[in-house]
C-alpha positions as CSV (number, residue, x, y, z in Angstrom):
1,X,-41.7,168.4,116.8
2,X,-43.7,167.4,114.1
3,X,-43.5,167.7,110.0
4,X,-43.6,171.1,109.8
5,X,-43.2,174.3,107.6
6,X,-42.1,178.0,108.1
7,X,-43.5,180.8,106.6
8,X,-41.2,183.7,106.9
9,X,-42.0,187.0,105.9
10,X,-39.1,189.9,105.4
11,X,-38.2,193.3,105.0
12,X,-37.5,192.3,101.3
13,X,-39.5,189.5,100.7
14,X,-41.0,186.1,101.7
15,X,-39.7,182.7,101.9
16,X,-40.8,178.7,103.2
17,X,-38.8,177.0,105.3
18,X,-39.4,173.2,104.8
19,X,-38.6,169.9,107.1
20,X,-39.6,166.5,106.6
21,X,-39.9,165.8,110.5
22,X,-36.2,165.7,110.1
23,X,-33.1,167.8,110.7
24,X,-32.4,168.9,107.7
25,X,-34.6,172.3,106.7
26,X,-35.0,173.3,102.9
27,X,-35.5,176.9,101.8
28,X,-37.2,178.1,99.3
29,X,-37.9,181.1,97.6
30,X,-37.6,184.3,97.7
31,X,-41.4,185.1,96.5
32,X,-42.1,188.9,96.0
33,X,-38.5,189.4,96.3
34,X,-38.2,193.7,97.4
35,X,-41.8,193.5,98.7
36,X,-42.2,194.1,102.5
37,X,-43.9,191.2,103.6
38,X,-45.5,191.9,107.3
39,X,-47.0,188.6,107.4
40,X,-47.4,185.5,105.8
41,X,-50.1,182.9,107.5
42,X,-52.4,179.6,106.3
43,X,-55.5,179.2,106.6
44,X,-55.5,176.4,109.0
45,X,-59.3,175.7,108.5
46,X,-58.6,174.6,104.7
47,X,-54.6,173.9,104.5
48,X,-54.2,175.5,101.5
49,X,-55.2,179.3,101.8
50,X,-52.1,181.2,102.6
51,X,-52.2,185.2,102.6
52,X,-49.4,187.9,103.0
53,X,-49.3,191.4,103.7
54,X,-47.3,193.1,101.2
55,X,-46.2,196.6,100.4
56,X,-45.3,196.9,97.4
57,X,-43.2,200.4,97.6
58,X,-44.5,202.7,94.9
59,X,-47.2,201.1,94.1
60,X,-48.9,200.9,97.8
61,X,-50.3,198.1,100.3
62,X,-52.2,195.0,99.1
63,X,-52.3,191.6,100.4
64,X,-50.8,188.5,98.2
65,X,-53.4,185.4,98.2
66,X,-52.1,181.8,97.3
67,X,-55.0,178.9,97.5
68,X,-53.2,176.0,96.5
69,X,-50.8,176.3,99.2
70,X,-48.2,178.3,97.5
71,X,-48.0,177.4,94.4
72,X,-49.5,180.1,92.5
73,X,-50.4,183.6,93.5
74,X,-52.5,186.6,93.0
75,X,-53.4,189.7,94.2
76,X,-56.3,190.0,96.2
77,X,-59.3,191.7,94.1
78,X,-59.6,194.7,96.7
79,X,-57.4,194.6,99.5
80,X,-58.1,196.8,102.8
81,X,-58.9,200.2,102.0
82,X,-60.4,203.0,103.8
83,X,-63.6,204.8,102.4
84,X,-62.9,207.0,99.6
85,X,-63.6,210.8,100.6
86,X,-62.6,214.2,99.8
87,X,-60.9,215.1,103.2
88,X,-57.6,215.5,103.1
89,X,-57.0,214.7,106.2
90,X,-58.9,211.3,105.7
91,X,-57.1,208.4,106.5
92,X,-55.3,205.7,103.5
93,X,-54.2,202.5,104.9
94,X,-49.9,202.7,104.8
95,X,-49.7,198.4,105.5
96,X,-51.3,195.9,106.5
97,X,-49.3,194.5,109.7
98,X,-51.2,191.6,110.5
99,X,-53.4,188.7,109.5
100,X,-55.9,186.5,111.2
101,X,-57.8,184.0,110.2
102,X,-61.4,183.2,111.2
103,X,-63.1,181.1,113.3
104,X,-63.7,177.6,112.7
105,X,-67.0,177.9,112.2
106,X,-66.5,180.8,110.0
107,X,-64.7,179.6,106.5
108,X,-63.5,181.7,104.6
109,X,-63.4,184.4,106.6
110,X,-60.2,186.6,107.8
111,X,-59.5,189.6,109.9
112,X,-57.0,192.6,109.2
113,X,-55.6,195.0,111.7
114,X,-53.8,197.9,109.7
115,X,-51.7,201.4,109.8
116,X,-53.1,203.8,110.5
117,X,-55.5,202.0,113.2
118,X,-58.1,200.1,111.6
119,X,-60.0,196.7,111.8
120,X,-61.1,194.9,108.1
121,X,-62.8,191.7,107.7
122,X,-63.0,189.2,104.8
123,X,-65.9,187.0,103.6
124,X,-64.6,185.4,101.0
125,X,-61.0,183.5,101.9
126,X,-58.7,187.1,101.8
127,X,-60.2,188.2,98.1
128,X,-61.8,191.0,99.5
129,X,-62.1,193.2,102.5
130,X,-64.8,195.9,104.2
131,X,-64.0,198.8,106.8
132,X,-65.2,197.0,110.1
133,X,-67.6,200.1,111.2
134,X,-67.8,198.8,114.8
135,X,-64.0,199.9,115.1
136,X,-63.1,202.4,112.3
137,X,-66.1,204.4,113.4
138,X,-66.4,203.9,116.8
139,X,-66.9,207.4,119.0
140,X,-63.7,206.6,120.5
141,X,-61.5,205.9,118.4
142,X,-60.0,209.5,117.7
143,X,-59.3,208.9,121.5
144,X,-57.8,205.6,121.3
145,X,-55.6,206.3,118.2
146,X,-54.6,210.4,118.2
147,X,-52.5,211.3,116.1
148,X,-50.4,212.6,118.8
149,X,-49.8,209.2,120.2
150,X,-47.1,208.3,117.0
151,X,-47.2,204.4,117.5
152,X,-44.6,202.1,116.7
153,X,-41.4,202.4,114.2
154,X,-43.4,200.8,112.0
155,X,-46.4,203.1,112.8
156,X,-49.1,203.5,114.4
157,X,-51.5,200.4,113.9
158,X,-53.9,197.7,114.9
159,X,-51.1,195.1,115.3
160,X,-53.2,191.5,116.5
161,X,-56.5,190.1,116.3
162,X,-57.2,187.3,118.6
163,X,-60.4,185.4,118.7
164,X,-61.9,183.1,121.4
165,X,-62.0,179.5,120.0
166,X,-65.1,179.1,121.9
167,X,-67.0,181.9,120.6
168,X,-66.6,183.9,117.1
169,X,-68.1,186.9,118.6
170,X,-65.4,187.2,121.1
171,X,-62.7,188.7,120.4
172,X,-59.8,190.9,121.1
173,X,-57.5,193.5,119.6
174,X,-53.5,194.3,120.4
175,X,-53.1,197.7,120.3
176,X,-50.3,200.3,120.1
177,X,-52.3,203.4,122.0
178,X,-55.3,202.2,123.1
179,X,-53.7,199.0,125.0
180,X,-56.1,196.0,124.7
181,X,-60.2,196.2,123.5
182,X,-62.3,193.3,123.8
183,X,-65.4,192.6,122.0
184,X,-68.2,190.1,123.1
185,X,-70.3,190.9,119.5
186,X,-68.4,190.3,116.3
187,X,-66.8,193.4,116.6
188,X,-69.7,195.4,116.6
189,X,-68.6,197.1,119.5
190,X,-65.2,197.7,121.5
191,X,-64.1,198.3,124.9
192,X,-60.5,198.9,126.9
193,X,-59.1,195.6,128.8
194,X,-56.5,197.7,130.7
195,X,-56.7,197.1,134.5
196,X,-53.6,197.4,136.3
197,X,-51.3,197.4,132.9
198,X,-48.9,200.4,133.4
199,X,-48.0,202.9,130.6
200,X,-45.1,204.2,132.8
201,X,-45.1,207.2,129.7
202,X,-48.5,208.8,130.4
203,X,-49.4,211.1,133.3
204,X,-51.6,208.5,134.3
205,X,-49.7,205.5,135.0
206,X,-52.4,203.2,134.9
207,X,-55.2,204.9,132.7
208,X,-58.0,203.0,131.4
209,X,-56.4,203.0,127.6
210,X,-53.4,204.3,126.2
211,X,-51.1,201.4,126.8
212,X,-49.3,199.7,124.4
213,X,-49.7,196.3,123.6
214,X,-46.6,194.1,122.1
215,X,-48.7,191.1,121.5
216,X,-51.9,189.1,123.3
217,X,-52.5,185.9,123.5
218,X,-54.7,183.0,124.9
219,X,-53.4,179.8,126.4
220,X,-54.5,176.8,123.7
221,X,-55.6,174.4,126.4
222,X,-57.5,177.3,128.6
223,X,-58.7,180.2,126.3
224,X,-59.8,181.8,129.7
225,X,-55.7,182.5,130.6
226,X,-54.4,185.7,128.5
227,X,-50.3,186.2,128.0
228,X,-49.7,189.5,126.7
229,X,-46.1,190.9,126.3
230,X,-46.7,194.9,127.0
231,X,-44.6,198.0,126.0
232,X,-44.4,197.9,130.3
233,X,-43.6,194.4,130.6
234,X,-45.3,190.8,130.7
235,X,-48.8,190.6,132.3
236,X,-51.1,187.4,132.7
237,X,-55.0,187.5,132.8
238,X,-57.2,185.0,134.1
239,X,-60.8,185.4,133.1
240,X,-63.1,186.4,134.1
241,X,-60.8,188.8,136.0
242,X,-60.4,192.1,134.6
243,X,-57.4,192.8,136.2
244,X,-53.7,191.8,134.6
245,X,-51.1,190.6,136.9
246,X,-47.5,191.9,135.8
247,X,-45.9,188.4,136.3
248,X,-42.5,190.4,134.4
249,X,-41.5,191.3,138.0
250,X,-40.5,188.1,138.4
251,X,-37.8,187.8,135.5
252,X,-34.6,188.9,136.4
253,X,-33.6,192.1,137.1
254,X,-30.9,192.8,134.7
255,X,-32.3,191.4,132.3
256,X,-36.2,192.7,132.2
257,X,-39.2,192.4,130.9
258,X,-39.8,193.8,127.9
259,X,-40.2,192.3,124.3
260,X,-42.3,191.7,121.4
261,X,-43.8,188.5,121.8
262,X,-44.9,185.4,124.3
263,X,-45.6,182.1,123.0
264,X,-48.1,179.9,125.1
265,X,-47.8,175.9,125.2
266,X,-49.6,174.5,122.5
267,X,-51.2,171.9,126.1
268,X,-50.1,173.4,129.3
269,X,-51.4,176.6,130.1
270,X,-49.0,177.4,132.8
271,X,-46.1,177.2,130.2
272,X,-45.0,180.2,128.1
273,X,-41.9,182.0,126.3
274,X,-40.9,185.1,126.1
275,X,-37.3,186.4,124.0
276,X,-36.5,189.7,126.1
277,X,-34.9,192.9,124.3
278,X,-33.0,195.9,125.7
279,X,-35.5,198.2,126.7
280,X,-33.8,201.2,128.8
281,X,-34.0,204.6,128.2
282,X,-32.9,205.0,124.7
283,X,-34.6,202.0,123.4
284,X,-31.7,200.0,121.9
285,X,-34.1,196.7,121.0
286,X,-31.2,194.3,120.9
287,X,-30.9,191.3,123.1
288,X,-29.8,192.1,126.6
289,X,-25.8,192.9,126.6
290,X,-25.7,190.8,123.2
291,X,-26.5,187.6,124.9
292,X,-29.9,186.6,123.3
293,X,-31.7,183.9,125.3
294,X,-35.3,183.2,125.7
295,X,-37.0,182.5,129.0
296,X,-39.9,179.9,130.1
297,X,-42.3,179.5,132.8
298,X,-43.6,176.8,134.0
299,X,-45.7,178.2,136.8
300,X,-47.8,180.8,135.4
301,X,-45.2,183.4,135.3
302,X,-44.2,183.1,138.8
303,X,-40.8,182.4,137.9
304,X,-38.2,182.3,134.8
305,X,-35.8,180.0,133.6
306,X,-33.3,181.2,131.0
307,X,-33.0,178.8,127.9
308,X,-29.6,180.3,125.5
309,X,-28.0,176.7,125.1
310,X,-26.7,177.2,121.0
311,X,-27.4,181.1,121.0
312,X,-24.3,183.1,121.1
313,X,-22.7,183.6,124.8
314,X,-21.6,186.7,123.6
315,X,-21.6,189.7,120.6
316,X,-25.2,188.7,119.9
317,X,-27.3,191.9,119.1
318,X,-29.9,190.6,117.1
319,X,-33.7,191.0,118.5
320,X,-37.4,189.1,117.5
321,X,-40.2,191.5,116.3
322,X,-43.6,190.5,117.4
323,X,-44.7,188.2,114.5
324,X,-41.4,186.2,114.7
325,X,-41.6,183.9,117.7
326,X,-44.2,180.9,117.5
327,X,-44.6,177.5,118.2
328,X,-45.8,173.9,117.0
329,X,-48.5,171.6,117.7
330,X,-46.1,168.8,118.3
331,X,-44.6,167.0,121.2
332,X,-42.6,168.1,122.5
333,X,-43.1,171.3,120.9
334,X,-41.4,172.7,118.6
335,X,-40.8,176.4,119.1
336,X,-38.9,179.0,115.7
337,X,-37.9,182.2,115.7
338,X,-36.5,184.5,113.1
339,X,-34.4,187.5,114.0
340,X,-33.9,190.8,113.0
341,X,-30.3,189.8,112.0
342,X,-31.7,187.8,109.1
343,X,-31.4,184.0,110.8
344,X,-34.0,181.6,111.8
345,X,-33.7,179.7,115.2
346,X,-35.1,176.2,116.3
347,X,-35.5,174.0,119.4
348,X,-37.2,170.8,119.1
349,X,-37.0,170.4,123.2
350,X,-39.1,173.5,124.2
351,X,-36.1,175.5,124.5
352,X,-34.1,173.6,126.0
353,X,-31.6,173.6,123.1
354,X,-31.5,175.5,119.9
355,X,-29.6,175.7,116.6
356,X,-29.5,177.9,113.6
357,X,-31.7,176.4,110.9
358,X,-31.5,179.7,108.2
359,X,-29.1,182.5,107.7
360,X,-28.6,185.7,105.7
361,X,-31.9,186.5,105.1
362,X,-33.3,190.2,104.8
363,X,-34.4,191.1,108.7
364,X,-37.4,188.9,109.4
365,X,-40.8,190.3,110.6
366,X,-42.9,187.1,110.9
367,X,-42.5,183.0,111.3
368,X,-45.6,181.2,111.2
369,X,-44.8,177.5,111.8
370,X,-47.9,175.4,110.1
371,X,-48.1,171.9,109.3
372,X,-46.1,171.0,106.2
């Protein structure tokens, strides 16, 4: 575990969670106390860029834009908005859900996916955003995102943007109906990455897009190995497969294999973490008979080993929405997570052990753990 900081965002609010390498943590805050705060990130490329997505109730979406690490804030100049147009039926972004910053070769700029669906980029460190045409006006995308298809509880959305440390034209999206897209041109230009992940809801169990995606991710130490947590469980992707392999069978059966998120090891690619929910038929999202725990593989997802040493062995119905699991850069790594129960959650062993490091906060929809 190394020096590190939290950035926690809330249902009412955002907060920093600081350590000094330590185990003593020190909160501080709340900033934008009421505001919903989706998701609070750095910019790691500069250290001192950090962005949330706020709603601010009555007075609508934006994004909140620190770039002396915190200190001070403002609002961003324009934050994402759709084109202006005299349809009633045109779309208004609701939130922005989540936050991603560039490439490394690519300062100061950031990505946006929003609700309803939509894809914005940033040129100029989170200041101001443009419609990404390639998605927002792609022939498909009525298909991908009908109205029909609802989304999440917290609406339908473009919930991650992951890009390919190799490449800054590669890139892919985590979506609620359309499953995963990949794009191989700066997001000119979008296509489904579906194969063989089921949507056990549609007619089709296996259709070519309509699933929906918790959360992707690559492998740090191996960008060509995908983790995504799935609406239908946890899949791995090796590229330049095409084809997911639902490596969830292998968790045990009582417990399942659905959640929100999967954290990969920051240097083994064969290592990951998942934090399981409830997920039977009327959709409970508490931990599994109130006895949180998360679960680790070693081996690629061929098999899971339970890690609940310090969370409660019983009368624990708290879940981890899909912003609110993460991990360090240290070793061993540290891994956080912040519930919906309002606490925050630490092992410094890789899960081996974990204690309680913040309680009684609002219910928590994103940790980002960054260097402090």
């Amino acid at each position: 575990m190394t020096d590190t900081q939290l950035l926690i965002g809330t249902r009412k609010g955002a907060w920093i969670l600081r350590n000094g390498g330590g185990q003593d943590w020190r909160l501080e805050g709340p900033l934008f106390l009421g505001q919903i705060i989706n998701h609070f990130v750095l910019d790691p490329r500069d250290g001192r860029t950090m962005l949330m997505a706020a709603s601010t109730g009555h007075l609508g979406p934006t994004i909140q834009r620190s770039t002396d690490g915190g200190r001070t804030w403002a609002e961003a100049k324009a934050p994402p908005a759709f084109p202006k147009s005299d349809d009633p039926a045109a779309p208004s972004v609701h939130h922005t859900f989540w936050l991603q910053p560039g490439h490394a070769s690519e300062p100061g700029v950031w990505w946006a996916g929003v609700s309803p669906p939509g894809l914005f980029r940033s040129a100029d460190g989170g200041d101001s955003w443009e419609s990404v045409a390639g998605m927002n006006a792609h022939p498909m995308h009525p298909k991908w995102f009908p109205p029909e298809a609802g989304g999440t509880p917290d609406g339908p959305m473009i919930n991650q943007v992951v890009i390919d440390p190799r490449d800054p034209a590669h890139m892919y999206l985590a979506t609620c109906s359309a499953g995963v897209l990949e794009s191989t041109d700066h997001g000119g230009d979008w296509r489904p990455l579906n194969r063989n992940v089921e949507a056990s809801f549609m007619p089709d169990p296996y259709p070519e897009y309509g699933q929906d995606s918790h959360y992707v991710t690559l492998a740090p130490s191996n960008p060509d190995r995908l983790w995504q947590q799935n609406h239908c469980g946890i899949y791995r992707l090796d590229r330049p497969s095409e084809r997911w392999e639902r490596i969830g069978n292998n968790m045990p059966k009582e417990v399942g294999d659905i959640g929100f998120t999967i954290v990969p090891h920051a240097t083994d690619a064969d290592t990951a973490w998942v934090f399981p929910m409830d997920g039977t038929e009327v959709w409970p999202r508490v931990s599994p008979s109130g006895r949180p725990a998360v679960y680790r593989t070693r081996d690629a997802g061929a098999s899971w080993e339970r890690q609940d040493r310090g969370f409660p062995a019983e009368q624990g119905w708290f879940t981890v929405k899909r912003q609110a699991f993460c991990g360090d850069a240290g070793s061993p790594q540290g891994l956080y997570l912040g519930t919906t129960g309002g606490e925050v959650w630490m092992s410094g062993d890789e899960g081996e052990s974990w204690r309680q490091i913040a309680a009684h906060l609002p219910e928590i929809y994103s940790v980002s753990a960054v260097p402090a």
